[in-house]
C-alpha positions in Angstrom: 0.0 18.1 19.7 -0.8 21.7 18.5 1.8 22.9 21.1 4.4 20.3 19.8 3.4 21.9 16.3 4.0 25.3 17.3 7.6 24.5 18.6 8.4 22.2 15.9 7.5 25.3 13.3 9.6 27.7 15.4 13.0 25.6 15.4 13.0 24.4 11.8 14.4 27.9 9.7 12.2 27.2 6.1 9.1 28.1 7.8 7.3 30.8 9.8 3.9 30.9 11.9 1.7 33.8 10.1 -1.5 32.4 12.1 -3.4 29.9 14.6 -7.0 29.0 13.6 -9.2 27.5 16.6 -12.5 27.4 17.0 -12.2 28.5 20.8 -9.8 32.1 20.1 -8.8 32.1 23.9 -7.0 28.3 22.4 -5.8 30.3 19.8 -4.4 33.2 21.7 -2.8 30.9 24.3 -1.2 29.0 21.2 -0.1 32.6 20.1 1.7 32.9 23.7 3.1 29.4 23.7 4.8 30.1 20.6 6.4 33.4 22.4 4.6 36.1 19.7 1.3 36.8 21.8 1.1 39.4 18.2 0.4 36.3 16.2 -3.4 36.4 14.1 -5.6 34.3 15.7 -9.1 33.2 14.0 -12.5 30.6 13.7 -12.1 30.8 9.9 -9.6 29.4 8.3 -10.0 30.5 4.5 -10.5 34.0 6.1 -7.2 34.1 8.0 -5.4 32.7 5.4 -6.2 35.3 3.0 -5.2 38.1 5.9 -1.9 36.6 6.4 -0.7 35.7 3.2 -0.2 32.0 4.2 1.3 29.5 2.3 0.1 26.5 3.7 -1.8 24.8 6.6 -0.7 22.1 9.4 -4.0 20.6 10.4 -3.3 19.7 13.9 -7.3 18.8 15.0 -8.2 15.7 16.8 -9.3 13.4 13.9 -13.5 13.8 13.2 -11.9 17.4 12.0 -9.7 16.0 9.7 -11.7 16.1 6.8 -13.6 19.0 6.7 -10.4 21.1 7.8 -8.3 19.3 5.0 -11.0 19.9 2.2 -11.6 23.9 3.2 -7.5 24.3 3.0 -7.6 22.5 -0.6 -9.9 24.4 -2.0 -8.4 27.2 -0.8 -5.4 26.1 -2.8 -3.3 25.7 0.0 -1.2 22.7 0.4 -2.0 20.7 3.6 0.2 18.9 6.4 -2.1 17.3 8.9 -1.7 15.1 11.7 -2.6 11.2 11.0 -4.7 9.9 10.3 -5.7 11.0 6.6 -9.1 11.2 7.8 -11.7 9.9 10.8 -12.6 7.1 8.4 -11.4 5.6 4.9 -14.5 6.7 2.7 -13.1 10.5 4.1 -9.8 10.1 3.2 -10.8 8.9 -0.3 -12.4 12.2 -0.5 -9.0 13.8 0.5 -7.2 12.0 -1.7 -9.6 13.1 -5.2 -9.6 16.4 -3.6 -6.1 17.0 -3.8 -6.4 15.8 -7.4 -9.4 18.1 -8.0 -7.3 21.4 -6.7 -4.1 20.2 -7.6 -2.3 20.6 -3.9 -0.4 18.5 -2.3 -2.2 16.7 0.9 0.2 14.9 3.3 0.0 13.0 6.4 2.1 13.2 9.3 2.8 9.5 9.9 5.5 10.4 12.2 6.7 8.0 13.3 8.2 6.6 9.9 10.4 9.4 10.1 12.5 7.8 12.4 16.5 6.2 10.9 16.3 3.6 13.4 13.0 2.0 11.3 15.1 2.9 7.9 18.1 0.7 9.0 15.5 -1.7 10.3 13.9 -2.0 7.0 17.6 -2.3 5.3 18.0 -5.5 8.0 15.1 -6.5 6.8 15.9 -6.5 2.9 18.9 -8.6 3.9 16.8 -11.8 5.3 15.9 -12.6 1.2 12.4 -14.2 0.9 10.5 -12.9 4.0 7.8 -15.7 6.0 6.6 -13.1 8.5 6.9 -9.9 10.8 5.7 -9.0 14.5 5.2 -6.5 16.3 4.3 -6.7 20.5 3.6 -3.2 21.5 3.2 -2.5 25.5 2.0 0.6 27.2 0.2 2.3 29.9 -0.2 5.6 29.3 -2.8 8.0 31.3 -3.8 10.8 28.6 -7.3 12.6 29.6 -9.3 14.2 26.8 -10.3 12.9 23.4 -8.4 9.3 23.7 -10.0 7.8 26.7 -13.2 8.9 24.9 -12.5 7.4 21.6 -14.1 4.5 20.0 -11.5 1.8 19.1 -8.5 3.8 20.8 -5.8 1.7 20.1 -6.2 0.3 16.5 -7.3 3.9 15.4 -5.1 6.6 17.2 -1.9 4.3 18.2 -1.7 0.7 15.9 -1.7 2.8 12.6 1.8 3.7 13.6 3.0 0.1 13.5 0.1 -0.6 10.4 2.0 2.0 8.7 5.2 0.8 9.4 4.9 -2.5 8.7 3.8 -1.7 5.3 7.0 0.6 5.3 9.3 -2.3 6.1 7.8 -5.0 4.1 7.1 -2.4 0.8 4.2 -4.7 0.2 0.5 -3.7 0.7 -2.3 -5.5 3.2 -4.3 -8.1 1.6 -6.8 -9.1 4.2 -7.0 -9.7 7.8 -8.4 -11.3 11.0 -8.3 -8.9 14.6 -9.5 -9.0 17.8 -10.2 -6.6 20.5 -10.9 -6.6 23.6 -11.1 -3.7 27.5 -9.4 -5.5 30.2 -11.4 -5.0 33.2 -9.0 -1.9 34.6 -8.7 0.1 31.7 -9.7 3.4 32.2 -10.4 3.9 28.5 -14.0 3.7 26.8 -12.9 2.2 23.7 -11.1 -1.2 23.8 -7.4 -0.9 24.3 -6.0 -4.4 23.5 -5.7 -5.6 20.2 -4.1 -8.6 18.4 -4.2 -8.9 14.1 -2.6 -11.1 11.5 -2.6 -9.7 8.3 -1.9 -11.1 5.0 0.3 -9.5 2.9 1.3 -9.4 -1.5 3.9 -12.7 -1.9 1.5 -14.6 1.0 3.9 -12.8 3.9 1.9 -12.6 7.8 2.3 -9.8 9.5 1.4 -10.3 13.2 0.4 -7.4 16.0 -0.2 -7.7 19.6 -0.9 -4.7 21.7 -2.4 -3.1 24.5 -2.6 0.5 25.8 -3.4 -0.7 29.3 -0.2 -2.8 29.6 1.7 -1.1 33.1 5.2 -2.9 33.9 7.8 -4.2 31.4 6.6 -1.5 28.8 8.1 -1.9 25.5 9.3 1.5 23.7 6.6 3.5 22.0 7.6 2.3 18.7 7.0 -1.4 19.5 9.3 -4.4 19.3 9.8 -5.8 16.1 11.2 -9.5 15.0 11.4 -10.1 11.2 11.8 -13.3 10.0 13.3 -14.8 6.4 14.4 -17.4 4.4 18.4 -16.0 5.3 17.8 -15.1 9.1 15.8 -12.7 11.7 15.8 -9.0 11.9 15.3 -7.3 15.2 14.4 -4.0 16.6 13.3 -2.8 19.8 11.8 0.6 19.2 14.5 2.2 21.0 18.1 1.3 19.8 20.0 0.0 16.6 18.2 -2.7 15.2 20.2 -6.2 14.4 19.5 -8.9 12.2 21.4 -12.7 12.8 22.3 -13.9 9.4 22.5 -17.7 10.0 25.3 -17.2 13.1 26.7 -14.1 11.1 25.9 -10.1 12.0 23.8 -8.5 8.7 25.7 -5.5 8.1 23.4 -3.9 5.5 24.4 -0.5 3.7 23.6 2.5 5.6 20.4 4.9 3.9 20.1 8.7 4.0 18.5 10.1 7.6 15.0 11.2 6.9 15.1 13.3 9.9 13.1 12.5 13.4 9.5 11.9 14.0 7.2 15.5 13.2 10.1 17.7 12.1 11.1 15.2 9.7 7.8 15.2 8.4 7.8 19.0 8.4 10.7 19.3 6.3 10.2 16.7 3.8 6.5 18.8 3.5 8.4 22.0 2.7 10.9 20.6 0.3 7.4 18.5 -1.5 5.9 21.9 -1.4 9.3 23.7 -2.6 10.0 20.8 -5.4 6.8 19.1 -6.6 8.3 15.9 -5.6 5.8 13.0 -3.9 6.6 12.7 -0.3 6.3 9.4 1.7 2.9 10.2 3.4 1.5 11.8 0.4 -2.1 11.1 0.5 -2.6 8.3 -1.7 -0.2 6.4 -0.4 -1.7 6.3 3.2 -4.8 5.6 2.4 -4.1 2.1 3.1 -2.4 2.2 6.2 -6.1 3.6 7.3 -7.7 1.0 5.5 -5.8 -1.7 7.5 -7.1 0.3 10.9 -10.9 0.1 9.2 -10.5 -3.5 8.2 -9.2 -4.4 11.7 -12.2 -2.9 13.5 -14.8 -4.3 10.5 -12.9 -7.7 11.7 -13.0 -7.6 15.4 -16.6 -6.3 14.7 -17.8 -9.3 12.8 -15.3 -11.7 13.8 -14.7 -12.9 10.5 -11.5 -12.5 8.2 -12.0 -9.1 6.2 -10.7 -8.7 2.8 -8.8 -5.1 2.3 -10.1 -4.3 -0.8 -13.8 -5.1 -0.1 -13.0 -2.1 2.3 -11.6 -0.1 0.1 -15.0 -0.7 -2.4 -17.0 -0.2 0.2 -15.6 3.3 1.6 -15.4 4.0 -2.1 -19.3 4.4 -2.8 -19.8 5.9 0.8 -17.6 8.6 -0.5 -19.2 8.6 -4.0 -22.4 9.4 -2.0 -21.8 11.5 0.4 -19.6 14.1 -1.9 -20.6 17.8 -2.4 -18.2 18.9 -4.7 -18.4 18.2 -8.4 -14.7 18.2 -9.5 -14.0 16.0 -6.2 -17.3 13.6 -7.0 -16.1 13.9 -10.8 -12.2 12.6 -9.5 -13.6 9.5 -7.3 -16.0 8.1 -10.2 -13.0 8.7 -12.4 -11.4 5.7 -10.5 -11.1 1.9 -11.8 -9.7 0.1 -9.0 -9.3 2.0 -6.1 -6.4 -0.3 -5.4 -4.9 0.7 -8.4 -6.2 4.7 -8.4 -3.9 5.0 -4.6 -1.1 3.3 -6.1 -0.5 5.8 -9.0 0.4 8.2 -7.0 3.0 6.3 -4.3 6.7 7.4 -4.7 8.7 4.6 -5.3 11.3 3.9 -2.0 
């Protein structure tokens, strides 16, 4: 991902790669080289090379246990951060995230790239044209044979791959998680450590399901990386299949909902709508706050496939709440999370509207 970073930064024209921050330089140099300016500063610190270069703000780009100590040394360095999802390795972290950018006053965004993506915005307008909604799905297929940190990971799927769809579906329905019930489960040939196979239904605001079924270790009749997707209301059914234009059947009739501005594609759409946030003081979708939950559904799917009972978002959220209480350093970012009410409510304040 840090090479698909450095290539990303070097096609879009607003911004310019002043330094590369590893903790292993030779990574860093190599990065440097990648990029085709071998003269690039390299460093271990990144408040120190910051400060050298001049920098303006940081793309976070670590596998996620790195998430939030990265994120929290660029904030208080008053730099505004970009990082790759999710927020944080865990929800109490990303609560922390989300008071310190509050604390320091930066903006902290998440990269959940694949909302940017104008085949899930027309989907979404299908979806607003089916009236009351009863339920969406998404079945999600794939086999793919990564190496490194993934096939290591505890929980692979739900935490490094289903938060795309989590997020999504959130995206499409514009209604938050209420609760849920998951299961997970390692086929016998997986060749990951964590379980790859996962199926949830979660209840949604207004009493709507929203159903996932998917698997990592899933070789032949793959579905697109995005999932397929089936929406389903009171007027007709929406369709998408990760790939193509979605569709929605209108009661025998084509929905032809109105067309909505491109948000660009997948991590350079997220890269520019960071640099006009930055540039405007606007709220972007992914703004911290506002993906909070999408974490919190990952963390109450695991909590449920762990217990195997139904778990309740915001006992989650309460719960990840005092972990963060207890385990924060900082006084202005302790004095931000015990400043909250409801955390429900403390994430929502800051959401843009669609």
């Amino acid at each position: 991902m840090g090479r698909a970073w450095l290539g990303t930064v070097a096609a879009d024209p607003d911004v310019e790669l002043v330094g590369i921050v590893d903790l292993d330089l030779d990574a860093a140099r190599a990065g440097a080289e990648h990029a085709g300016d071998p003269s690039i500063p390299v460093g271990t610190d990144l408040t120190v090379l910051a400060a050298e270069t001049g920098a303006q703000a940081v793309l976070d780009i670590t596998v996620p246990v790195a998430h939030h100590p990265v994120t929290l040394q660029a904030l208080h360095a008053g730099l505004p951060v970009l990082g790759e999802k999710p927020a944080a390795q865990t929800v109490a972290e990303a609560l922390s995230l989300a008071a310190a950018a509050e604390a320091t006053g930066k903006l902290f965004m998440v990269s959940q790239s694949r909302r940017y993506n104008d085949q899930l915005v027309a989907f979404r307008q299908h979806v607003r044209g089916l009236g009351a909604i009863g339920g969406l799905g998404t079945r999600f297929a794939k086999a793919p044979h990564f190496g490194g940190f993934r096939e290591q990971m505890d929980d692979v799927l739900l935490l490094d791959m289903a938060i795309h769809a989590f997020d999504s579906a959130r995206y499409v329905l514009e209604r938050d998680p209420v609760s849920v019930y998951c299961e997970s489960w390692n086929p016998s040939w997986s060749w990951y450590r964590g379980d790859a196979a996962a199926a949830a239904v979660f209840a949604f605001e207004d009493d709507v399901r929203y159903v996932y079924d998917g698997s990592w270790c899933a070789p032949g009749a793959e579905t697109s990386w995005n999932g397929d997707w089936r929406a389903s209301g009171a007027a007709g059914t929406a369709l998408w299949d990760g790939d193509h234009d979605p569709s929605s059947d209108l009661d025998g009739t084509a929905g032809t909902p109105s067309s909505a501005a491109s948000v660009g594609h997948e991590i350079a759409g997220a890269l520019t709508s960071f640099v006009h946030a930055v540039r405007s003081g606007e709220t972007p979708d992914g703004e911290v706050h506002g993906n909070v939950m999408s974490l919190a559904m990952v963390e109450a799917a695991i909590a449920s496939t762990r217990t195997g009972q139904r778990i309740v978002i915001d006992e989650v959220l309460e719960r990840a709440h005092a972990e963060a209480l207890a385990a924060e350093r900082h006084d202005a970012v302790r004095d931000r999370l015990a400043a909250w009410g409801s955390v429900r409510e403390a994430l929502s304040a800051s959401v843009p509207t669609p």
